[in-house]
C-alpha positions in Angstrom: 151.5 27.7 145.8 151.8 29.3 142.4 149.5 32.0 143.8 151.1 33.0 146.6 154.4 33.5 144.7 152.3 35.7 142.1 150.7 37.9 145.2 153.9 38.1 147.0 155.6 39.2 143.4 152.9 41.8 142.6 153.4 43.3 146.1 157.0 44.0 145.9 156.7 45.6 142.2 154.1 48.0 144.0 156.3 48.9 146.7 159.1 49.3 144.2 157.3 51.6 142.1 155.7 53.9 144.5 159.6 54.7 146.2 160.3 55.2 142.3 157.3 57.5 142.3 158.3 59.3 145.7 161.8 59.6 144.9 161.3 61.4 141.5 159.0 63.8 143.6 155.8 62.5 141.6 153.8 62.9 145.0 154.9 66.4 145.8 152.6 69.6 145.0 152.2 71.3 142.2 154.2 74.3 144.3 156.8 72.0 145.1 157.8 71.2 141.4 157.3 75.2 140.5 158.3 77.3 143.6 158.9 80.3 141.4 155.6 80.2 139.4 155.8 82.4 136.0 154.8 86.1 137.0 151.3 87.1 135.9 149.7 90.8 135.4 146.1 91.6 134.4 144.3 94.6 133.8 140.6 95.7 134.2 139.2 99.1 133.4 135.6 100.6 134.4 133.9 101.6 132.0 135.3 99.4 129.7 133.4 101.4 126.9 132.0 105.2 127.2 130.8 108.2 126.0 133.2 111.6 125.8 131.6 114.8 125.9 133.5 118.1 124.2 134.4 120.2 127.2 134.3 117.8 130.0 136.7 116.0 132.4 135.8 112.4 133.4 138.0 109.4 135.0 138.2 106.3 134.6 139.4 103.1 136.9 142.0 100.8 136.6 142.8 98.0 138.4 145.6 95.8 138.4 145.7 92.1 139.5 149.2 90.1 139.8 150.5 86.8 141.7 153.6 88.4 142.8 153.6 89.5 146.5 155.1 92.8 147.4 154.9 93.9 143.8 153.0 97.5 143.0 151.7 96.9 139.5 152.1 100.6 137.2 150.7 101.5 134.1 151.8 103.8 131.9 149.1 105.5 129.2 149.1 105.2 125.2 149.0 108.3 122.7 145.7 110.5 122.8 143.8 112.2 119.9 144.1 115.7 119.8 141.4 117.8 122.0 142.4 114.7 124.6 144.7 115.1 127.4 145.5 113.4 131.1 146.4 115.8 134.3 147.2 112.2 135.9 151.1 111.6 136.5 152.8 108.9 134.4 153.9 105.9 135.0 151.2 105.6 137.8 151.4 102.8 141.1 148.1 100.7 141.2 147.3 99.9 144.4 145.2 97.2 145.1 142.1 99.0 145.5 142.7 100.5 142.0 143.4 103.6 140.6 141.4 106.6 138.8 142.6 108.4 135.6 141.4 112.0 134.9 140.7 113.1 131.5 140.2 116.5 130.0 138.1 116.9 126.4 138.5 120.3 125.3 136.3 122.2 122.8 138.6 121.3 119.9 137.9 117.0 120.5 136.5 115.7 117.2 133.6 113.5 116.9 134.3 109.9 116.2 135.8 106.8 117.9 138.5 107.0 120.1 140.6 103.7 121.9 142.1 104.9 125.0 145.2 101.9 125.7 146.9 101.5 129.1 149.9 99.0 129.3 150.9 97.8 132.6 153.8 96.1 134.5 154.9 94.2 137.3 157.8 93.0 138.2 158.8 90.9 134.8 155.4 90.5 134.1 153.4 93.1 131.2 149.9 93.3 130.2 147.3 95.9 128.2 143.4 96.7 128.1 141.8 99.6 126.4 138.5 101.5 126.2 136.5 101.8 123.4 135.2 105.0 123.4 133.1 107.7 121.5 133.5 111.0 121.3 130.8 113.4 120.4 130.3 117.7 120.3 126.2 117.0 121.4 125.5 118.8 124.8 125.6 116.6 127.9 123.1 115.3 129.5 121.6 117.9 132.9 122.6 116.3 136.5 120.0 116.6 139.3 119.7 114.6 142.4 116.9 112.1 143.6 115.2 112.4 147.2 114.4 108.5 147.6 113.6 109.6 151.5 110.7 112.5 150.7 107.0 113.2 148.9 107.9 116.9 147.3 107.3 119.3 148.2 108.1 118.0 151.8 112.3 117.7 152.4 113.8 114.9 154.2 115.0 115.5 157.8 118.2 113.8 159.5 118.0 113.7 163.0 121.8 113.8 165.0 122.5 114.4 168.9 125.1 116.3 170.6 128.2 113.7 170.2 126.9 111.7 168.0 126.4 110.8 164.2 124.1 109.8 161.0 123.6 109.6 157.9 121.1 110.3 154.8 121.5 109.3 151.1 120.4 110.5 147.8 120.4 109.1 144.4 121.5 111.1 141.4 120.8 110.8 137.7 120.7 112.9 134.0 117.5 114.4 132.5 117.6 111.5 129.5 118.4 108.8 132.2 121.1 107.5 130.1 124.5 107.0 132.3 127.0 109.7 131.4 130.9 110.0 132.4 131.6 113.6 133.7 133.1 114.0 136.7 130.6 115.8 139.5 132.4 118.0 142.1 130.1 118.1 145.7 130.0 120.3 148.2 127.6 121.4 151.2 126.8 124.5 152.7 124.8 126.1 155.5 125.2 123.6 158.2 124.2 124.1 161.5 126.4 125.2 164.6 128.5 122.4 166.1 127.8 119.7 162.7 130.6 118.4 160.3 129.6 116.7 157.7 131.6 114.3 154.5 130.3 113.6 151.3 130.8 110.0 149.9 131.9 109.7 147.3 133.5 113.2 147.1 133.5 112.9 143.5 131.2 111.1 141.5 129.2 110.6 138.4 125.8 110.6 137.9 123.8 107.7 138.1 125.9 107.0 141.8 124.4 107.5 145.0 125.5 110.2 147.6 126.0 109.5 151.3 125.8 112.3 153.7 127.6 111.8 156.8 126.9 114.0 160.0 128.8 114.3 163.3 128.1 116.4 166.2 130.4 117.6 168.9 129.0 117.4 172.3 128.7 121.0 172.8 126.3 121.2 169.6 123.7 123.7 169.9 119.9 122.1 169.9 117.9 123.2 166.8 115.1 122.4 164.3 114.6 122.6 160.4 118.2 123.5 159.5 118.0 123.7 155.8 121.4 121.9 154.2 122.3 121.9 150.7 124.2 119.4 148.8 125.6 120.9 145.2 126.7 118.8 142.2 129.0 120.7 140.5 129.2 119.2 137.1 132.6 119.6 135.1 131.0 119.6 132.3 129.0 122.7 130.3 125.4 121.7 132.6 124.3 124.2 135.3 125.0 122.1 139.0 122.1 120.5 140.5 121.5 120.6 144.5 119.4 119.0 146.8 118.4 120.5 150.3 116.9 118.7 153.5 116.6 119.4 157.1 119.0 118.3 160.2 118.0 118.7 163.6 120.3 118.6 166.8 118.2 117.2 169.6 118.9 116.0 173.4 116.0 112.9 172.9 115.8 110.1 170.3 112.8 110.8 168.8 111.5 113.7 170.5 110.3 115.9 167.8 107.2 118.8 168.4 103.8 117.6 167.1 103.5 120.5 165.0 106.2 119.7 162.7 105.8 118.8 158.8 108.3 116.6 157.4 109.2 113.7 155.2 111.9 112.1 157.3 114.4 109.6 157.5 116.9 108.9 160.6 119.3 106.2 160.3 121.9 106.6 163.5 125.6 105.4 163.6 125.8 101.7 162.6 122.2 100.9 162.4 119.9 100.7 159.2 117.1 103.2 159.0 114.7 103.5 161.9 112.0 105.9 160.1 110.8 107.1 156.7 107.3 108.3 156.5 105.6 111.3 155.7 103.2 113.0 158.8 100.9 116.1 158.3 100.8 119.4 160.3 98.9 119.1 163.5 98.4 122.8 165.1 
């Protein structure tokens, strides 16, 4: 008997404390209790730490993260040494993909250690990050481009038809093979009749690889060995570098003459790469 009074007890003091415990919201969510959580901004900038080369322009990335929805962070962009200077409009909207700041060193930037500070904000929320950087008067290091898809003195070959598209890639890198932070205009010339063609990224640094995009309009001409040149354009006091290889516009996948001599690789719209070999002359 003594028990049962003791169970049945315990049982209401439960039930009484969990409406206590409902009541004061203690099984709500964490969202519930703080529907207007405290707004947050952080910053992160590639490279965080790099070298600046007299007489160059170079960028850097910044990205901004925030929990406030609808809310474009901005940065704005701390004092400069002399010789130092930034083309890039201030404050400046971050979007979420990030942002790139250009830089120009001039002749006149000492040597020496340089800390390059953004601050940002968003909404009432503020936050900072810097790179730590070096300057130096040495001479740059020399861009030149890497044909991944060739054996020298053979050039690669990308094969498009009349309507459709493809793509070839090359790497890129500096004669001390040491990563360097100049900015590297491209361009490319002498394409055939009929073929348009982007360069991804448009501008780069070395060390990045460069994606050559063809497209052909239906009416494009047929042809063979069209020599194409991709050029580096270096902002920076280093001669560009350029890389050639060969399109062809044919009717057939695959039909090429067996007298041809060519290091080759063919990688069609949305499909990875069908071919890369090397074949000899056969007369």
């Amino acid at each position: 008997m003594c028990c049962r009074i003791l169970s049945r007890t315990f049982t209401l003091f439960f039930l009484c404390f969990a409406f206590l415990l409902n009541g004061c919201g203690g099984g709500g969510s964490s969202e519930q209790q703080n529907p207007n959580p405290t707004p947050t901004l952080a910053l992160a900038i590639s490279p965080s730490d790099t070298t600046i080369y007299a007489n160059t322009t170079f960028s850097i990335t910044v990205t901004a993260f925030t929990n406030q929805s609808g809310v474009t962070p901005s940065i704005t962009l701390g004092q400069l040494p002399a010789g130092l200077s930034s083309p890039t409009t201030f404050p400046l909207s971050i979007p979420s993909s990030g942002a790139k700041v250009t830089f120009v060193a001039d002749k006149s930037l000492a040597a020496g250690a340089i800390t390059i500070k953004f601050t940002g904000t968003a909404g009432g929320a503020t936050a900072s990050a810097s790179v730590t950087a070096t300057a130096t008067t040495a001479q740059p290091p020399t861009l030149f481009f890497i044909d991944p898809n060739s054996n020298p003195p053979f050039l690669s070959e990308a094969v498009v038809h009349p309507g459709g598209s493809a793509r070839i890639q090359f790497n890129s890198g500096t004669n001390n093979q040491l990563p360097v932070n100049y900015d590297v205009q491209l361009s490319v010339s002498r394409l055939p009749a009929g073929i348009t063609a982007t360069l991804s990224p448009q501008a780069f640094v070395a060390g990045q690889p460069v994606t050559v995009n063809f497209a052909a309009t239906s009416t494009a001409p047929t042809i063979q060995n069209a020599v194409v040149t991709i050029t580096g354009a270096a902002l920076a006091p280093v001669p560009p570098a350029s890389v050639s290889f060969l399109v062809d516009v044919t009717q057939m996948a695959g039909s090429l003459p067996t007298n041809r001599t060519a290091s080759f690789r063919v990688i069609p719209h949305g499909t990875e790469s069908m071919l890369s070999q090397t074949f000899p002359t056969k007369l």
